[in-house]
Every structure is written in structure tokens, then in C-alpha cells.
C-alpha positions in Angstrom: -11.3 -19.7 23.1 -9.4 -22.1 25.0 -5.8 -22.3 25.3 -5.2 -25.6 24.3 -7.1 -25.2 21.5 -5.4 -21.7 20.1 -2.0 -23.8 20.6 -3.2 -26.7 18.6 -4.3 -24.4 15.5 -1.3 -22.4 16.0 1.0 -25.7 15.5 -1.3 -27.0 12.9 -0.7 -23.2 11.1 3.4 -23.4 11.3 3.0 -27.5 9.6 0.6 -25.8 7.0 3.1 -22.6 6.3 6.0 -25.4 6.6 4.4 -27.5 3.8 3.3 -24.6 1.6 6.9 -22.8 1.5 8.6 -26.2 0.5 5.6 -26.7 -2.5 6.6 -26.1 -6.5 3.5 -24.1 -6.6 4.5 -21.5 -3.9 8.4 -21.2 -4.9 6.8 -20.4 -8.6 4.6 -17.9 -7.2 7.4 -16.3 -4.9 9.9 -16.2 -8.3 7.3 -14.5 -10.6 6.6 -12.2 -7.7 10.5 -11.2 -7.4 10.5 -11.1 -11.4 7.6 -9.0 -11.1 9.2 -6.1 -8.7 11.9 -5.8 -11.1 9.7 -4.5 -13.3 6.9 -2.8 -11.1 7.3 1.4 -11.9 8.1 2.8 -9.4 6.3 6.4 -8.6 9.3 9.6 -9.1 10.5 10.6 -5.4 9.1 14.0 -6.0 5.8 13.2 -7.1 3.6 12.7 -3.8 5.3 16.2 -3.2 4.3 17.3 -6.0 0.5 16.2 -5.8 0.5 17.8 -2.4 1.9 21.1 -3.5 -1.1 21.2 -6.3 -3.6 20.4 -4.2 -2.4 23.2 -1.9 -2.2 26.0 -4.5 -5.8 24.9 -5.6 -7.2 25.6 -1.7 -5.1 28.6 -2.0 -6.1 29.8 -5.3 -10.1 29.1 -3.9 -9.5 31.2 -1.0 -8.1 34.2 -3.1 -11.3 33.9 -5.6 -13.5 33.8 -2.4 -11.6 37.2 -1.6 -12.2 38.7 -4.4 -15.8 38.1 -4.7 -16.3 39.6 -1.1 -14.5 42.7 -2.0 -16.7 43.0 -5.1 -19.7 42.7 -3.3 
């Protein structure tokens, strides 16, 4: 694409952003967003750990059954 033309949209992109950011519509949006993270739950700092150590005792535990059935056999 040309370079005059990529500078042009670019400039048109920052007026765009520049009107947007100053509209009633877009402040409202931006406040009930804030208002919103207030209230998002948050996940427990433990619990990816947690879902990691599970699903690594369940390959575990599937290895030891595999054992066991070879040792029947």
C-alpha cells in the first residue's frame, strides 16, 4: 500500500479515536465498564494450581492402572 495513503488513514484513525473518546456514548461505556470490574469475580490465586495439580494426579493415576493391568496379564 502506499505510504501516503497508510499516513492519511492513520491521521484519519487518531481524529476518529479523538472524536469517539470525547462522545457521551463512549465515556458511558468506559464508566459501566469500570463499575463492572468492581464486581467481575475474580478466580482464587490457588485455583489454576489447583486444576493443574488434578489434572496431573488423573495422568498419574492412568499410568498406575495401566501398570497394574500389565502385571495382571
Amino acid at each position: 500500500m502506499d505510504a501516503t495513503l497508510i499516513a492519511a488513514l492513520r491521521r484519519e484513525e487518531q481524529v476518529l479515536l479523538k472524536e469517539l473518546h470525547g462522545s457521551l456514548n463512549y465515556r458511558r461505556l468506559e464508566e459501566i465498564r469500570r463499575l463492572l470490574a468492581l464486581y467481575d469475580t475474580q478466580p482464587p490465586v490457588g485455583a489454576m494450581l489447583d486444576a493443574l495439580l488434578d489434572a496431573t494426579q488423573g495422568v498419574i493415576a492412568l499410568g498406575q492402572g495401566a501398570r497394574a493391568n500389565e502385571a495382571a496379564a
